[in-house]
Gaussian input, Z-matrix of N, CA and C with variables (Angstrom, degrees):
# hf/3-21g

backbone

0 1
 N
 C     1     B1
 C     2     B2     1     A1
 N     3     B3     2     A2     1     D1
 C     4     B4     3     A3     2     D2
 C     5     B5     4     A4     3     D3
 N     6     B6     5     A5     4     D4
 C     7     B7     6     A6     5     D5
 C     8     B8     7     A7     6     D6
 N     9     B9     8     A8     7     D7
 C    10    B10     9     A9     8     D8
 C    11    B11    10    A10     9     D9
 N    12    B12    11    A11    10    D10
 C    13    B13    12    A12    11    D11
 C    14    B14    13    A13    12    D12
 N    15    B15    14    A14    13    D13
 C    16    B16    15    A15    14    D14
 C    17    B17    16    A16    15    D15
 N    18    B18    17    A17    16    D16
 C    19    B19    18    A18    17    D17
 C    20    B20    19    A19    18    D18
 N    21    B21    20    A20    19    D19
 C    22    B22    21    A21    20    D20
 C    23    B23    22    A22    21    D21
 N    24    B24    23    A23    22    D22
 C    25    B25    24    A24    23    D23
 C    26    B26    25    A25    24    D24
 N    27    B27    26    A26    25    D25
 C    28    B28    27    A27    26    D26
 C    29    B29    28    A28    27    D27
 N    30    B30    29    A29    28    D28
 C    31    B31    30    A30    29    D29
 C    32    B32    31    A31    30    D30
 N    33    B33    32    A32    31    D31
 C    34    B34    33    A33    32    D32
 C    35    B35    34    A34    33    D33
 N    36    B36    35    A35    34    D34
 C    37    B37    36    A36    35    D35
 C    38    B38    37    A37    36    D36
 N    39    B39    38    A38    37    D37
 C    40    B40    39    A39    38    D38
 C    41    B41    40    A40    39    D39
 N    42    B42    41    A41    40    D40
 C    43    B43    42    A42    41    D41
 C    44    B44    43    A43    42    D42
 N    45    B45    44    A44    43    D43
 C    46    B46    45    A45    44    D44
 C    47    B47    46    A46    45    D45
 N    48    B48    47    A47    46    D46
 C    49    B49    48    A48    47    D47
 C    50    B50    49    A49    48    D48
 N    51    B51    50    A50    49    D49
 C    52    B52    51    A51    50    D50
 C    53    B53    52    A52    51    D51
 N    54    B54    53    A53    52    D52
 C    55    B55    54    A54    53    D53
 C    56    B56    55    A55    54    D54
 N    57    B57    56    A56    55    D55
 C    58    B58    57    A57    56    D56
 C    59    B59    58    A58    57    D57
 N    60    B60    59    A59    58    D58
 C    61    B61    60    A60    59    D59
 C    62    B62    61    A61    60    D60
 N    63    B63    62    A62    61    D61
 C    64    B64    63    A63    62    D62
 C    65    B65    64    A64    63    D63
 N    66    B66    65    A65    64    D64
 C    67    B67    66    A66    65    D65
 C    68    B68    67    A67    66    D66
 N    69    B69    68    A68    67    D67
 C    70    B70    69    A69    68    D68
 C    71    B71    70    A70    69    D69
 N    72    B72    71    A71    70    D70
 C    73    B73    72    A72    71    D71
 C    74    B74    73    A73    72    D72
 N    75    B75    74    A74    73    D73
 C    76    B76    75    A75    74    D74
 C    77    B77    76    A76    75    D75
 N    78    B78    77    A77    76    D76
 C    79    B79    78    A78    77    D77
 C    80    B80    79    A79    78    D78
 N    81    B81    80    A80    79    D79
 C    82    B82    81    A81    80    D80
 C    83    B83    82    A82    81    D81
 N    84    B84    83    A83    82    D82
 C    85    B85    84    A84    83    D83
 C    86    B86    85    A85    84    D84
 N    87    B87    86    A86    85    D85
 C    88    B88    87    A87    86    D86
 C    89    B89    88    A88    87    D87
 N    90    B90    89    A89    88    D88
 C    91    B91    90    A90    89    D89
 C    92    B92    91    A91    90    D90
 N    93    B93    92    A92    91    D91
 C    94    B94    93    A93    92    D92
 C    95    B95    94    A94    93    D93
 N    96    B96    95    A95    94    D94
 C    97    B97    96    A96    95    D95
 C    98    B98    97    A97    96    D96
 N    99    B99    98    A98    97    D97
 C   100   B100    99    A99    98    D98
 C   101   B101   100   A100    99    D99
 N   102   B102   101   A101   100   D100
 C   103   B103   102   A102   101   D101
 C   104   B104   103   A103   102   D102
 N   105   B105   104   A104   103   D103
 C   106   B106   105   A105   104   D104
 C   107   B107   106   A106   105   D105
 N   108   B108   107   A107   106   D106
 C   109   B109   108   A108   107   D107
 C   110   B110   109   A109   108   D108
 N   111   B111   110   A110   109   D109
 C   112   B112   111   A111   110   D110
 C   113   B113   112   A112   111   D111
 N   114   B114   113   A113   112   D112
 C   115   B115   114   A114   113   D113
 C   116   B116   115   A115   114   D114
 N   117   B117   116   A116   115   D115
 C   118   B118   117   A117   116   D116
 C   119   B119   118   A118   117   D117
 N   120   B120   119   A119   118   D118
 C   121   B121   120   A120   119   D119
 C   122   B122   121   A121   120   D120
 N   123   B123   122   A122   121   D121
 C   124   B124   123   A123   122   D122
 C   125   B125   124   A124   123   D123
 N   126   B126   125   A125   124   D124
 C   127   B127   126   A126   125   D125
 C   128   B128   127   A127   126   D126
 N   129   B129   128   A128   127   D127
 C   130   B130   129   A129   128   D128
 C   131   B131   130   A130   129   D129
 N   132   B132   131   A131   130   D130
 C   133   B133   132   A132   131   D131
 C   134   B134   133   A133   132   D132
 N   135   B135   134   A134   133   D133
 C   136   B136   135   A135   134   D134
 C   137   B137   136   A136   135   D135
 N   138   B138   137   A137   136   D136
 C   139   B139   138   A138   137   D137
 C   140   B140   139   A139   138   D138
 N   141   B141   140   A140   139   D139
 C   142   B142   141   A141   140   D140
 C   143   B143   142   A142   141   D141
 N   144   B144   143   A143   142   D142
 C   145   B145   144   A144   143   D143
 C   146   B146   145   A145   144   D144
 N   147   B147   146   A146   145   D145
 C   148   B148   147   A147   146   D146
 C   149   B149   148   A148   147   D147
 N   150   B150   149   A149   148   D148
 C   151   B151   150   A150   149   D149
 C   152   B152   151   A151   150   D150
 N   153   B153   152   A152   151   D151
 C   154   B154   153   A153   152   D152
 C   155   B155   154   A154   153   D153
 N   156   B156   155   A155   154   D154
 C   157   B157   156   A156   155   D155
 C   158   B158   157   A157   156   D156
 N   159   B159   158   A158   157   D157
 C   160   B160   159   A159   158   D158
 C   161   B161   160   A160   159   D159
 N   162   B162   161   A161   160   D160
 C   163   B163   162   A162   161   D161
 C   164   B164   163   A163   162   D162
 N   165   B165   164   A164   163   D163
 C   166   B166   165   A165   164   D164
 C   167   B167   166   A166   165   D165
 N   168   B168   167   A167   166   D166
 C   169   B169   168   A168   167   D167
 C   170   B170   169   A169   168   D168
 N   171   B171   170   A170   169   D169
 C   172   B172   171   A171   170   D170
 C   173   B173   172   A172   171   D171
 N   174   B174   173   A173   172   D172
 C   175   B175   174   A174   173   D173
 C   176   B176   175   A175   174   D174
 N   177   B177   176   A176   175   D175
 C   178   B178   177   A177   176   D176
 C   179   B179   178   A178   177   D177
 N   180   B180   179   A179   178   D178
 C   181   B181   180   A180   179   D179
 C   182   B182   181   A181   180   D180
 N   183   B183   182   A182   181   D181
 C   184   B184   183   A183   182   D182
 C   185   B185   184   A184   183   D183
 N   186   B186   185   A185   184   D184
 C   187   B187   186   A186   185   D185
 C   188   B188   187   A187   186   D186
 N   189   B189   188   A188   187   D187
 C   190   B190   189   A189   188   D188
 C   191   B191   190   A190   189   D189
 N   192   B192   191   A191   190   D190
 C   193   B193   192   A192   191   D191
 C   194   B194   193   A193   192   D192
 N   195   B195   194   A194   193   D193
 C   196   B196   195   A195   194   D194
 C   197   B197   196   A196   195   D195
 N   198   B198   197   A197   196   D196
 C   199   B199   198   A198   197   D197
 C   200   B200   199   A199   198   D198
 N   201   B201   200   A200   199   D199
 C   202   B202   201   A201   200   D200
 C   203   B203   202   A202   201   D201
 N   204   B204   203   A203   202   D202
 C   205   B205   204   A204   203   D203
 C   206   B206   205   A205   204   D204
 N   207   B207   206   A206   205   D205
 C   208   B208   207   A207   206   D206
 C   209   B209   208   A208   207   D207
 N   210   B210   209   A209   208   D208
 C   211   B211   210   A210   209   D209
 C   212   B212   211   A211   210   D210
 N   213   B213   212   A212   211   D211
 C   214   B214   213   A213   212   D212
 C   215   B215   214   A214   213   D213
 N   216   B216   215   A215   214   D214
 C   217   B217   216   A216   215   D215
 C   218   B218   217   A217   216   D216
 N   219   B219   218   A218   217   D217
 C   220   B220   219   A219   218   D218
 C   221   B221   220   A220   219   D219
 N   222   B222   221   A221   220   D220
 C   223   B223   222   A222   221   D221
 C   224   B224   223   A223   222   D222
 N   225   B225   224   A224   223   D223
 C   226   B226   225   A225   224   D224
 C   227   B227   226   A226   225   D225
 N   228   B228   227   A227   226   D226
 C   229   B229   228   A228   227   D227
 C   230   B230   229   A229   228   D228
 N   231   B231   230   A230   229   D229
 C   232   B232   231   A231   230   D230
 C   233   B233   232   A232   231   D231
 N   234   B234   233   A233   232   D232
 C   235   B235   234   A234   233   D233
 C   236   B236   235   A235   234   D234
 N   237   B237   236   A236   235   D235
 C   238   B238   237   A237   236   D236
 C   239   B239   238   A238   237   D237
 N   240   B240   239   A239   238   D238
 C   241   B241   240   A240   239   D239
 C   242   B242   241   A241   240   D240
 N   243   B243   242   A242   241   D241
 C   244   B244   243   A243   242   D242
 C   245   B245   244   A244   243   D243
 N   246   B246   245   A245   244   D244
 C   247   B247   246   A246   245   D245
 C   248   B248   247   A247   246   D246
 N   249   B249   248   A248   247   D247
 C   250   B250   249   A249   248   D248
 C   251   B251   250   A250   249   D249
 N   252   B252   251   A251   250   D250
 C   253   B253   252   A252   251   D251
 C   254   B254   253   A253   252   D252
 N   255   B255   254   A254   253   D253
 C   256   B256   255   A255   254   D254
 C   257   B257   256   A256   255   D255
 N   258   B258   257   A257   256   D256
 C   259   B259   258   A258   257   D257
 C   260   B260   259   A259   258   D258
 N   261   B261   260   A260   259   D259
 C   262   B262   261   A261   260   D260
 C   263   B263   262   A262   261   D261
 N   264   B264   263   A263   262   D262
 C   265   B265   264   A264   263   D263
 C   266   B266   265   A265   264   D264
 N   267   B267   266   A266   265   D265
 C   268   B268   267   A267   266   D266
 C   269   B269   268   A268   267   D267
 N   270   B270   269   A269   268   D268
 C   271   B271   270   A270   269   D269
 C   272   B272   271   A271   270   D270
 N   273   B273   272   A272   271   D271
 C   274   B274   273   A273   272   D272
 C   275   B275   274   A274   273   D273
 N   276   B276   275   A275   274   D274
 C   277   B277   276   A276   275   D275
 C   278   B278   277   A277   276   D276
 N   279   B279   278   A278   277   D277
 C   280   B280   279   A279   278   D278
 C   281   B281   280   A280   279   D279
 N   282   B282   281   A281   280   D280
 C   283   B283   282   A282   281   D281
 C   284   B284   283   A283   282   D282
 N   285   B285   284   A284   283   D283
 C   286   B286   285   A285   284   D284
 C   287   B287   286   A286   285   D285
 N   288   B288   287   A287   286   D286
 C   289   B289   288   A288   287   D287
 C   290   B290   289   A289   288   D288
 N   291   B291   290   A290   289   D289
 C   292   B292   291   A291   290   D290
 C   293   B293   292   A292   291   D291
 N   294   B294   293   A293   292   D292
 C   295   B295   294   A294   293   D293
 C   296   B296   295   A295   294   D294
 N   297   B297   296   A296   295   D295
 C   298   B298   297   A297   296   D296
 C   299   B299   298   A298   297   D297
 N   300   B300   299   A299   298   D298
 C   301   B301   300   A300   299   D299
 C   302   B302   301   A301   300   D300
 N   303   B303   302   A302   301   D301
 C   304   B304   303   A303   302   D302
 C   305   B305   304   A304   303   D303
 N   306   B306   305   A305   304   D304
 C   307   B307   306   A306   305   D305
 C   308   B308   307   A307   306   D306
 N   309   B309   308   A308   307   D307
 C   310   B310   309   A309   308   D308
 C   311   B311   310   A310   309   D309
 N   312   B312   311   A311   310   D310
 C   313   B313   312   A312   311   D311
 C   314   B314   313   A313   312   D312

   B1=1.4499
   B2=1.5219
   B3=1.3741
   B4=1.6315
   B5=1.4588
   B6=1.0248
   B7=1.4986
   B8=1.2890
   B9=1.6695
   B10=1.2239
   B11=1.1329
   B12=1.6758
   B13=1.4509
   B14=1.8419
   B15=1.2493
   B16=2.0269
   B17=1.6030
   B18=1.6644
   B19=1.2094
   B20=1.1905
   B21=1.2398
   B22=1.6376
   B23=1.2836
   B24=1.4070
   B25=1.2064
   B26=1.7319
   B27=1.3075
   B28=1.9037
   B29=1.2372
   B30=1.3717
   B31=1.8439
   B32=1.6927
   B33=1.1958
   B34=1.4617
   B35=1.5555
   B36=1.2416
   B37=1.4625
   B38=1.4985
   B39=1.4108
   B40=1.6036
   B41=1.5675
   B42=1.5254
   B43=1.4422
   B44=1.5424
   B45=1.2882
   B46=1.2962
   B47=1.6994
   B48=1.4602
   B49=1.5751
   B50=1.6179
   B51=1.3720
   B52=1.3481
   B53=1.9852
   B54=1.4881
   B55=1.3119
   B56=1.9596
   B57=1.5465
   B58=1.4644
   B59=1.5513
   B60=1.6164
   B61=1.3060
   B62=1.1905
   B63=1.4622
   B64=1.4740
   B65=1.6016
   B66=1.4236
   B67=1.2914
   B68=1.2644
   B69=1.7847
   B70=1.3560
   B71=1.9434
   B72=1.6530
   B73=1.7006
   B74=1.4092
   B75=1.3572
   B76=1.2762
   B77=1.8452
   B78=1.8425
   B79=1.3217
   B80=1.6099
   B81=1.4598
   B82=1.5129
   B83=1.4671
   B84=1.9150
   B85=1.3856
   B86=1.9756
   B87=1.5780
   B88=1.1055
   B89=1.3773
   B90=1.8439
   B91=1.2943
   B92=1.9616
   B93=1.1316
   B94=1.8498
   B95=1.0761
   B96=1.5820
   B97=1.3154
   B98=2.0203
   B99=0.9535
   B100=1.3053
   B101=1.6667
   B102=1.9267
   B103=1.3704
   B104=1.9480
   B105=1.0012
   B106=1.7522
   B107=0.9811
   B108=1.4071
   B109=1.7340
   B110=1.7021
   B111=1.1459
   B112=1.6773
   B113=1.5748
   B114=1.2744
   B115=2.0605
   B116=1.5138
   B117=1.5833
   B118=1.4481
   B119=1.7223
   B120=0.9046
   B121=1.4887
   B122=2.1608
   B123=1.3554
   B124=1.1858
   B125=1.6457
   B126=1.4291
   B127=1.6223
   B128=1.6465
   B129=1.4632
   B130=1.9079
   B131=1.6095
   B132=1.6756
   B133=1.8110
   B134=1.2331
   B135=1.1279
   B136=1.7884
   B137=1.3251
   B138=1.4123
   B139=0.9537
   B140=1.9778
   B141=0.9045
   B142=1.7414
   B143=1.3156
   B144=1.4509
   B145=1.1027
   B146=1.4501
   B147=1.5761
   B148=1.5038
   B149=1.9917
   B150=1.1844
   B151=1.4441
   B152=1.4257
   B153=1.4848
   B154=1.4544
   B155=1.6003
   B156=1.5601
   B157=1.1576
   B158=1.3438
   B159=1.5444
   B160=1.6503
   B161=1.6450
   B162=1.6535
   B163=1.1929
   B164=1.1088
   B165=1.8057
   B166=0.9298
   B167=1.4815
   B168=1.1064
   B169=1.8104
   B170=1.1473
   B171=1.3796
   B172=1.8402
   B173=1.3625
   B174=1.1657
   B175=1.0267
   B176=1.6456
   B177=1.4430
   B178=1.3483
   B179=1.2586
   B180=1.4373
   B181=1.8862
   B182=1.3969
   B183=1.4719
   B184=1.8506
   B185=1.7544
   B186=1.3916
   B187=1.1302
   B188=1.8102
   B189=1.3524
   B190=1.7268
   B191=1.8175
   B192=1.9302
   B193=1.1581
   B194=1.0809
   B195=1.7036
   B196=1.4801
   B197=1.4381
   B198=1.6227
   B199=2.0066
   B200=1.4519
   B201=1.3152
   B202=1.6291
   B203=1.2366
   B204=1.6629
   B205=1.1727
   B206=1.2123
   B207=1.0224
   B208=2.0342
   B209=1.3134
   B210=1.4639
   B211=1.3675
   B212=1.7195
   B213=1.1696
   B214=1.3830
   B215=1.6659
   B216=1.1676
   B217=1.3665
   B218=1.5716
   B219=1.6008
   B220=1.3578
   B221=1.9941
   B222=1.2518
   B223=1.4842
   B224=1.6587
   B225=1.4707
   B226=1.7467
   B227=0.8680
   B228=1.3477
   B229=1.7709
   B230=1.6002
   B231=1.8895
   B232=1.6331
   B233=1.3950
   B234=1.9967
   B235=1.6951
   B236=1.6896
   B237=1.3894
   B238=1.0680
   B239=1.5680
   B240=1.2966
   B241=1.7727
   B242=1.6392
   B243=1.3123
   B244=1.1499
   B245=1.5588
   B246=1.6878
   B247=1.6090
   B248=1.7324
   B249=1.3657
   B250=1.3471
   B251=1.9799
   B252=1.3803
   B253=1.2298
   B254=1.4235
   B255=1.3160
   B256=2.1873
   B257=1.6124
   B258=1.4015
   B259=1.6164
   B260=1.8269
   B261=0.6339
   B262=1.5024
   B263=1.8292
   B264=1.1351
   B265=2.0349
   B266=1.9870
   B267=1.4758
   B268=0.8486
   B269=1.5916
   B270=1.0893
   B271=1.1198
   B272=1.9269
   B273=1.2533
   B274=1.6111
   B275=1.4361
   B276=1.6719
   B277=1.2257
   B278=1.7320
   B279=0.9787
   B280=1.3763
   B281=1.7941
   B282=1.2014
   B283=1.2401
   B284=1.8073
   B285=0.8198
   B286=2.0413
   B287=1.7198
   B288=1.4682
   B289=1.4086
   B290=1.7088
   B291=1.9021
   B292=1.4171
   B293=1.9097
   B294=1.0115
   B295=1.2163
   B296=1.8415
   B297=1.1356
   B298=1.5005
   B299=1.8621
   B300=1.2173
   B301=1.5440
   B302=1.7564
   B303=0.9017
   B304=1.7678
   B305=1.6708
   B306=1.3843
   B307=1.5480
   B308=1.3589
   B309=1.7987
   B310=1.3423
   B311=1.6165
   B312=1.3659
   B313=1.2927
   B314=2.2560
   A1=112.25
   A2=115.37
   A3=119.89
   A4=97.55
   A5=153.05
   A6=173.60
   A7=113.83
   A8=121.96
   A9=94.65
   A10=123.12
   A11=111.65
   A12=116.67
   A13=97.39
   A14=103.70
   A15=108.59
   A16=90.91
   A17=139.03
   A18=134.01
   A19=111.89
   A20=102.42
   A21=113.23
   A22=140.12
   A23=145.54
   A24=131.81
   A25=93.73
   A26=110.62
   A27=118.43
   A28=107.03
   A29=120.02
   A30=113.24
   A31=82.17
   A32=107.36
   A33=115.40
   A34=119.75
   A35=141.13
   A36=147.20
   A37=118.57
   A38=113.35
   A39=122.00
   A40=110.18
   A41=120.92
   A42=119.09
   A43=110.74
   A44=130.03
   A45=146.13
   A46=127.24
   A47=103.06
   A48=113.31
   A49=101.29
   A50=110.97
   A51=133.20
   A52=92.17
   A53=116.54
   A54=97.11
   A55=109.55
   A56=122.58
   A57=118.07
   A58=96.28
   A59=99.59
   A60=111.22
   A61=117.90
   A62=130.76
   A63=166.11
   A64=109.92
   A65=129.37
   A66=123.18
   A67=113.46
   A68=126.15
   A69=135.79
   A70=97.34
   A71=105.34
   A72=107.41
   A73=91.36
   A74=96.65
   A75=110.42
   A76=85.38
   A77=97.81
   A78=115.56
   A79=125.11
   A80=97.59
   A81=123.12
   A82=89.96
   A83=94.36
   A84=97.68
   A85=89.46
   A86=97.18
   A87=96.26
   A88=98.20
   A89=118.13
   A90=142.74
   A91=108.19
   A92=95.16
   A93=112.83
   A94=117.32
   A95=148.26
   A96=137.49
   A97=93.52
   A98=110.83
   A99=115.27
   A100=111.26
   A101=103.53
   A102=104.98
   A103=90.48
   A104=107.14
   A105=123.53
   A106=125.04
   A107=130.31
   A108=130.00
   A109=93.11
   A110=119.11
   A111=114.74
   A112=102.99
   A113=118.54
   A114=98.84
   A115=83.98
   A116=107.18
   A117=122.64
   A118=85.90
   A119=124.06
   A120=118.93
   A121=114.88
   A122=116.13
   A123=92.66
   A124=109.10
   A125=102.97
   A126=117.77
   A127=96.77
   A128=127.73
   A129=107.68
   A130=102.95
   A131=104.02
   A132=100.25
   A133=111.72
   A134=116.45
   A135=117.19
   A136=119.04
   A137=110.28
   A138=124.67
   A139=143.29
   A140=107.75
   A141=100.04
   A142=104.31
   A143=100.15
   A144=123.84
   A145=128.28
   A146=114.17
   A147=109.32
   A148=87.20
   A149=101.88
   A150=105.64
   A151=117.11
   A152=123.38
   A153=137.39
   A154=93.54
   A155=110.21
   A156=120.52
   A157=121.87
   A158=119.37
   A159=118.32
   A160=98.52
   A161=111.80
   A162=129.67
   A163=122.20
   A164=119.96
   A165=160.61
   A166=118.37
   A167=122.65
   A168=106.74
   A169=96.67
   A170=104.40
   A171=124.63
   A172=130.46
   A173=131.23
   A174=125.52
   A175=117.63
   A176=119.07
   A177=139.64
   A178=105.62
   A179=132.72
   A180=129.98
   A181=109.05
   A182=102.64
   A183=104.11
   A184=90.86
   A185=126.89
   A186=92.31
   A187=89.71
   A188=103.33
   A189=101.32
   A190=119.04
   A191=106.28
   A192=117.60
   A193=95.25
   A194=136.37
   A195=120.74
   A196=132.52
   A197=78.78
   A198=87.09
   A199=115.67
   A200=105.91
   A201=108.52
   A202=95.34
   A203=129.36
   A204=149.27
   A205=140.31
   A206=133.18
   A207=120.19
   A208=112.58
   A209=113.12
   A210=129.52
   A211=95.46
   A212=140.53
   A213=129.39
   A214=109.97
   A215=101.02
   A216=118.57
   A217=107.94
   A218=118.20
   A219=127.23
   A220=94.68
   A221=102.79
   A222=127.06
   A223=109.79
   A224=113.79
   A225=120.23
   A226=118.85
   A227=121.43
   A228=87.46
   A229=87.69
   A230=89.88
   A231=94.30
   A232=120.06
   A233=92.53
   A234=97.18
   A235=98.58
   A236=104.94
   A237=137.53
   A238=102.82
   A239=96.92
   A240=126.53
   A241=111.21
   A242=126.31
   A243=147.28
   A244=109.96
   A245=114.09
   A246=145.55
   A247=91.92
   A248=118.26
   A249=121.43
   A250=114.41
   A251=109.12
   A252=68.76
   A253=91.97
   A254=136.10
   A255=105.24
   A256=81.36
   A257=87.33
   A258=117.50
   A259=111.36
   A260=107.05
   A261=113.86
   A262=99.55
   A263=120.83
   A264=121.03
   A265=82.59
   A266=110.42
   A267=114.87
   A268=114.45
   A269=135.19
   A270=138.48
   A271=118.99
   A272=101.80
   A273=109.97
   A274=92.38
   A275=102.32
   A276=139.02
   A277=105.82
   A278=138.40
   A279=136.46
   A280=109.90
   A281=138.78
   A282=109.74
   A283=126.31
   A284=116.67
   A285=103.64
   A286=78.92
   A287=124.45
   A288=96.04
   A289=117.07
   A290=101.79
   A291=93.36
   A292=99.97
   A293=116.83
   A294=120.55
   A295=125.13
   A296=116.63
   A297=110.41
   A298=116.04
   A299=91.08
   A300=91.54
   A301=114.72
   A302=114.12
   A303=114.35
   A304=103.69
   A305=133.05
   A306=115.76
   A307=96.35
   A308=94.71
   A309=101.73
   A310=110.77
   A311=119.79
   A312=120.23
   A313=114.06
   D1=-32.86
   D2=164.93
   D3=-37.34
   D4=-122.80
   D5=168.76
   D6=3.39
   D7=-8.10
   D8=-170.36
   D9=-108.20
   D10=39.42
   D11=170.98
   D12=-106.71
   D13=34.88
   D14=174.45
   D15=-141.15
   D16=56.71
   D17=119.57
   D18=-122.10
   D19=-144.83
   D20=-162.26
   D21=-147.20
   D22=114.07
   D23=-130.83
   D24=-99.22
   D25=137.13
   D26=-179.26
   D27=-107.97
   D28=163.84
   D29=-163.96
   D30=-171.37
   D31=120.64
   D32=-174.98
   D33=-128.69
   D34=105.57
   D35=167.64
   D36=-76.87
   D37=103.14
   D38=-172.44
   D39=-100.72
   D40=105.55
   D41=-171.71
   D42=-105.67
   D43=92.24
   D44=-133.14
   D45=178.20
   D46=151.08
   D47=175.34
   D48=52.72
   D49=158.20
   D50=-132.96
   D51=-169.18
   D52=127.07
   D53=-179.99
   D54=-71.76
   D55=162.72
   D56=166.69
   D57=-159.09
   D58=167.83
   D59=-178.44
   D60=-86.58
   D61=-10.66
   D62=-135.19
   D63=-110.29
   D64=44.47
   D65=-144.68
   D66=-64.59
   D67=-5.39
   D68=-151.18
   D69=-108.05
   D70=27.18
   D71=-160.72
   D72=-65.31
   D73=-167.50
   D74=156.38
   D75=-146.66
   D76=157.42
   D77=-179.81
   D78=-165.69
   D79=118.79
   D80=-166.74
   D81=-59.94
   D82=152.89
   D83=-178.00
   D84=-146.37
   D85=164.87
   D86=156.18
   D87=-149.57
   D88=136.48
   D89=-179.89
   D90=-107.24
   D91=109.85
   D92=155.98
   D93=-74.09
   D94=105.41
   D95=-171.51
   D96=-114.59
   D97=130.67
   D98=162.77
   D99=-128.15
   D100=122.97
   D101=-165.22
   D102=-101.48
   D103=159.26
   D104=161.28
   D105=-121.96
   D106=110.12
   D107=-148.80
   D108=-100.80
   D109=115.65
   D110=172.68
   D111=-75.36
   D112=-8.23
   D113=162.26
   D114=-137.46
   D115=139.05
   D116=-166.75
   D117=-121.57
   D118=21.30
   D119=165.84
   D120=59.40
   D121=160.52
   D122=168.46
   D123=-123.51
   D124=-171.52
   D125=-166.40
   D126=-38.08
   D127=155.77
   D128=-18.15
   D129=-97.60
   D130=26.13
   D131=170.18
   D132=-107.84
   D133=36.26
   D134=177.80
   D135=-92.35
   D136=108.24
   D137=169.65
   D138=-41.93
   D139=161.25
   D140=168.44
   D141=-90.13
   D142=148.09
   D143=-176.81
   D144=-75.43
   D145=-1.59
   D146=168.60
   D147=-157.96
   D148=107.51
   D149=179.45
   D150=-99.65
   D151=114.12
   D152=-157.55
   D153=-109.96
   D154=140.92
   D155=145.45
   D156=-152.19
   D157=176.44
   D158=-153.93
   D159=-122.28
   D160=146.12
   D161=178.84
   D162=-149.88
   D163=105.86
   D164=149.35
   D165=-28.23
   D166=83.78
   D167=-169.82
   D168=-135.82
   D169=-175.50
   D170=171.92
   D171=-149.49
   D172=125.91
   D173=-152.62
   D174=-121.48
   D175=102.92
   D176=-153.89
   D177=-80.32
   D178=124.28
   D179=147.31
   D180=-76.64
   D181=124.73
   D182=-177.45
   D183=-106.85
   D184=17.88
   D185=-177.19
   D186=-149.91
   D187=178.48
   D188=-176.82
   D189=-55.71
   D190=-51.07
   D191=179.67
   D192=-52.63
   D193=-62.80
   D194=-137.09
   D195=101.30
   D196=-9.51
   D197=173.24
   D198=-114.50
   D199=31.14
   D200=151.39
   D201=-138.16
   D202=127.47
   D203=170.51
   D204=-141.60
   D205=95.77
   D206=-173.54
   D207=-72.59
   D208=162.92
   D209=-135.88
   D210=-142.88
   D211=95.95
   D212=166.69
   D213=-124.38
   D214=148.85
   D215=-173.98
   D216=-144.18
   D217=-178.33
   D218=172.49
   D219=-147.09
   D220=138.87
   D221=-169.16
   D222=-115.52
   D223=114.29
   D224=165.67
   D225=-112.36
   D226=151.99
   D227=176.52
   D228=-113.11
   D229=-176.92
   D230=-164.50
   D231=-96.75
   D232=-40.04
   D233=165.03
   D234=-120.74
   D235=173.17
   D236=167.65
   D237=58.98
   D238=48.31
   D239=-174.93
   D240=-56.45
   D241=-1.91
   D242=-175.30
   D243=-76.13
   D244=-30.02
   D245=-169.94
   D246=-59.12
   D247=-55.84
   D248=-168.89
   D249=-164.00
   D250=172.88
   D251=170.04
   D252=-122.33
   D253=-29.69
   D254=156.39
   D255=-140.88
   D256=175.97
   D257=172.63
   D258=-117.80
   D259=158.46
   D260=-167.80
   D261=-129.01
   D262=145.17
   D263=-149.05
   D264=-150.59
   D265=135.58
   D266=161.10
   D267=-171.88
   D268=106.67
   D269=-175.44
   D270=-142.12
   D271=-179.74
   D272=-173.00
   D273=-124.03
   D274=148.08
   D275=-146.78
   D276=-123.59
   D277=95.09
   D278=-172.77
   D279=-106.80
   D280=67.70
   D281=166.89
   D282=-63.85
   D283=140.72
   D284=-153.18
   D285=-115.02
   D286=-30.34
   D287=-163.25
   D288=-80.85
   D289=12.84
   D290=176.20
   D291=-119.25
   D292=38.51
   D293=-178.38
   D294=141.99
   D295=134.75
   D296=168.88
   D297=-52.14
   D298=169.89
   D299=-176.29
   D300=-87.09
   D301=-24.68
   D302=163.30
   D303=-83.25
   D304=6.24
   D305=173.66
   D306=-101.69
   D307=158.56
   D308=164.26
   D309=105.15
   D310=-29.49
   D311=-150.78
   D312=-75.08

């Protein structure tokens, strides 16, 4: 709890997926990430005060239901582009309350 006025609060808008019967879709996404740095550093590394960047992803059904799916994207940011120059996002997707993870396949 010492430290945790040196991260940063993230706030993300995901404009994406469409319901279907088709659980094996695939579906374009686009992610708004806006970060808030609680220490913005000072001159001449001071940061902006709400640093946004955009992510391009897609989001795969590997199975009939649709509730196991991986998720990959690529991340830029928009300002203060100096932060990185992309991130790369890839993970697995389990919804469990519509099926175990070996059903369905």
């Amino acid at each position: 709890m010492e430290d945790s006025d040196q991260g940063r609060a993230e706030f993300a808008s995901v404009v994406h997926y469409v319901h279907t019967d088709y659980g094996r879709a695939v579906f374009p996404a686009l992610e708004i990430v806006a970060e808030v740095p609680f220490e913005r550093g000072e001159e001449p590394d001071r940061v902006d005060a709400v640093q946004f960047s955009v992510v391009p992803q897609a989001r795969i059904g590997l199975n009939k239901r649709g509730n196991i799916a991986l998720n990959a994207g690529v991340g830029w940011p928009i300002n203060d582009d100096d932060r990185y120059d992309w991130q790369a996002y890839l993970y697995l997707i389990w919804d469990f309350a519509d099926g175990g993870f070996f059903e369905g396949w």
